[in-house]
N, C-alpha and C positions, 0 to 999 in steps of 0.2 A: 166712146166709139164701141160698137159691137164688132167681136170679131168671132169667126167662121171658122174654124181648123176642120181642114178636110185632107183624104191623100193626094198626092201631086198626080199630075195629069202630063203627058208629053208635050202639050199645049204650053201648059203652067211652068215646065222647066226649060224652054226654048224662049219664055217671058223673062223668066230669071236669068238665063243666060248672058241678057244683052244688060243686066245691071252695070253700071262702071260707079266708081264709088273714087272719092277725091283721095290723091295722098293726106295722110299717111294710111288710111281705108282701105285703100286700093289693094291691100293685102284681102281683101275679102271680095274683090270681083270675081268674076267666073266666066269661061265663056262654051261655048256650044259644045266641047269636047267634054265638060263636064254632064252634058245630057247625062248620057248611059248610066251615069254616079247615081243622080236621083231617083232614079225609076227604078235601080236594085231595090228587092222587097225588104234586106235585111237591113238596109239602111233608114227606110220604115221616113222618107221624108213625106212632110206635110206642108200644105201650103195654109196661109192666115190671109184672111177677105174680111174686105166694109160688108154693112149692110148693103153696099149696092155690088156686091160680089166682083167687087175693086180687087186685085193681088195687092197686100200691102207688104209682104213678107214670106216668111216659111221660117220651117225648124225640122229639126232630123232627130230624130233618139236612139242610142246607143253605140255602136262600134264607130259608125259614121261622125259621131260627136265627137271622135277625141282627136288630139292632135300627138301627134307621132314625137316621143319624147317623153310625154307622161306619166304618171305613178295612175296605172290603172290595175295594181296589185288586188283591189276588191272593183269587182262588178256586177252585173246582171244575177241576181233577179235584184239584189239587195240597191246596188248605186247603180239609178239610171243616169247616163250622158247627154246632155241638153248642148245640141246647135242652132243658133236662132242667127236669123237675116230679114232685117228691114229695108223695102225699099229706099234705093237711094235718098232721094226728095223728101222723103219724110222722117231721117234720123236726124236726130239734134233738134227737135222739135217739143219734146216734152213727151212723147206717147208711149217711151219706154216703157216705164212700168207697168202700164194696164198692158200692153204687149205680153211683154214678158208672164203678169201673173196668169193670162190668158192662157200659155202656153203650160206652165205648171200646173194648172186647176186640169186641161185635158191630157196631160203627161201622164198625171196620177189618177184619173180614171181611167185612162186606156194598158197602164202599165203596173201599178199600184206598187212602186220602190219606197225605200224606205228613206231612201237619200236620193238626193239629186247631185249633181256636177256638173261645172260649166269650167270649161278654158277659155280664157280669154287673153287676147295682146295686151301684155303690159302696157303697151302705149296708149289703149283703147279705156281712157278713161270715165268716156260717158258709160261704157259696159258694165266696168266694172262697179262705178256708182250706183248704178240701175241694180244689179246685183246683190249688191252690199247693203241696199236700200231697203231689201225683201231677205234680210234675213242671211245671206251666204257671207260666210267666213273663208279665209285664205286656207288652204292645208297646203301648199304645194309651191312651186317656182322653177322652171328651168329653162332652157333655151334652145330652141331649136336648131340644131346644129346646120339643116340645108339652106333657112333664110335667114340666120344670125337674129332671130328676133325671140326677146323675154317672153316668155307666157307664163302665167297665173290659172291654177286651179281654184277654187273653190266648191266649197258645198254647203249643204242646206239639210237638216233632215227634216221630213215630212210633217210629223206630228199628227195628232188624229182627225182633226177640223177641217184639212186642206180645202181652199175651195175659191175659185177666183174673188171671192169677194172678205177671205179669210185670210189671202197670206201678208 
């Protein structure tokens, strides 16, 4: 599949909003009050399209990428922070990782970090495999104290080749 990363649109986040996503996912729904989240410039989201400029997804990089809890002691310029969301319908499918590498090949051309970083729910182990799969190692663990749920850092460093069809 070819995908598209382009900036989000009002359109494009009023699409995402009405995502619902199954337990135990449903930690990752969102709904229309999270509009205004998106459209912040410094949260810098993006949205991922088919070639037939389908929404299949989005991803957000930096401040907006972390979860409140975390060891973000080194950041920006050197670790960038990677948020990614797949349409519902189409997770658990296999399409993870060209997803995912999609987004890292235009991560590090629009951002050029040396590291990357992804938090993800410990429970969420398709994520994490997909993750683990391209190269990101654990550094971190803790627990969110407002929803009682584990979360997992990882990171990845860049290397000099990056390139969607390199990592």
């Amino acid at each position: 599949m070819v995908y598209i990363i382009s900036p989000i649109t009002p359109k494009d986040a009023q699409e995402i909003s009405t995502w619902t996503y199954d337990p135990p996912y449903d930690l990752y729904s969102m709904s229309s009050e999270d509009i205004p989240g998106y459209l912040r410039i410094e949260f810098r989201y993006h949205v991922v399209q088919d070639e037939n400029i389908d929404l299949v997804g989005y991803c957000c990089f930096g401040v907006d990428a972390r979860v409140p809890g975390g060891d973000y002691t080194r950041g920006e310029p050197e670790i960038l922070d990677l948020g990614i969301g797949m349409r519902p319908d189409l997770t658990g499918k296999g399409f993870g990782k060209d997803f995912v590498k999609e987004i890292l090949a235009f991560a590090y051309q629009a951002f050029h970090p040396s590291t990357f970083r992804v938090t993800i729910a410990a429970f969420n182990q398709r994520s994490l495999r997909t993750f683990q799969g391209l190269g990101f190692k654990e550094t971190h663990q803790f627990t969110r104290d407002l929803v009682k749920i584990n979360f997992v850092q990882l990171e990845r460093p860049v290397g000099n080749n990056i390139s969607n069809n390199t990592l």
